[in-house]
C-alpha positions in Angstrom: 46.6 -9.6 -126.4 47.9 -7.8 -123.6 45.9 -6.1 -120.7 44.5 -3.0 -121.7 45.1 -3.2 -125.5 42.1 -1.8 -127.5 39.7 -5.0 -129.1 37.7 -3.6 -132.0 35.5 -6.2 -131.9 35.1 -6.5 -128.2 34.4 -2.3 -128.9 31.5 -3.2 -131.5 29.8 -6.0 -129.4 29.6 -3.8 -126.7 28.0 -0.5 -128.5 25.7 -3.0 -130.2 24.6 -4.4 -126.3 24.3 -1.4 -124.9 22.0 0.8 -127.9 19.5 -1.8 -128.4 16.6 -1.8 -126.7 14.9 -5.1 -124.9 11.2 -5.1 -126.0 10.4 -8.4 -125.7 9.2 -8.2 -122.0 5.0 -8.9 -121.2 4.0 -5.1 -121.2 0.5 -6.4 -119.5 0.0 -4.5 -115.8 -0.9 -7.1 -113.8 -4.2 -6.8 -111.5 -4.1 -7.0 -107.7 -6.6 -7.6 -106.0 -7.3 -7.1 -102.4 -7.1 -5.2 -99.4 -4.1 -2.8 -97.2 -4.2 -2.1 -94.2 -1.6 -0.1 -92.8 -1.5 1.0 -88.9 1.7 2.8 -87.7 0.1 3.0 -84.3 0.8 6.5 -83.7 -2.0 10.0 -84.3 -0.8 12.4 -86.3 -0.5 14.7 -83.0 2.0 12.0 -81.9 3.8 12.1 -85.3 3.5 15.6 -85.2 5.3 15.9 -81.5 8.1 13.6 -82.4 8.7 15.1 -85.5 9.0 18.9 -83.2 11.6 17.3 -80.9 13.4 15.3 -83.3 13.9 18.9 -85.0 14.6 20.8 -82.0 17.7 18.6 -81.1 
């Protein structure tokens, strides 16, 4: 078969793959459990004053 010649087969394999749907993955949420801290070492007024300059420029 030359490049680019049309493979019915190849055609049907390929709309089978991509209309059926993969179900068999663990549909469980999983549970976390801990704590998150998160500290971007800036106030809000900081934030605030960068965010004014960066938008002035």
């Amino acid at each position: 078969m030359s490049m680019g010649a049309y493979d019915d087969d190849e055609h049907e394999r390929r709309e089978k793959k991509s209309t059926t749907v993969d179900t068999d993955f663990d549909d469980d949420r999983s549970e976390y459990r801990g704590t998150l801290e998160f500290d971007s070492g800036e106030s809000a007024e900081d934030l605030l004053d960068q965010f004014r300059r960066i938008k002035s420029s």
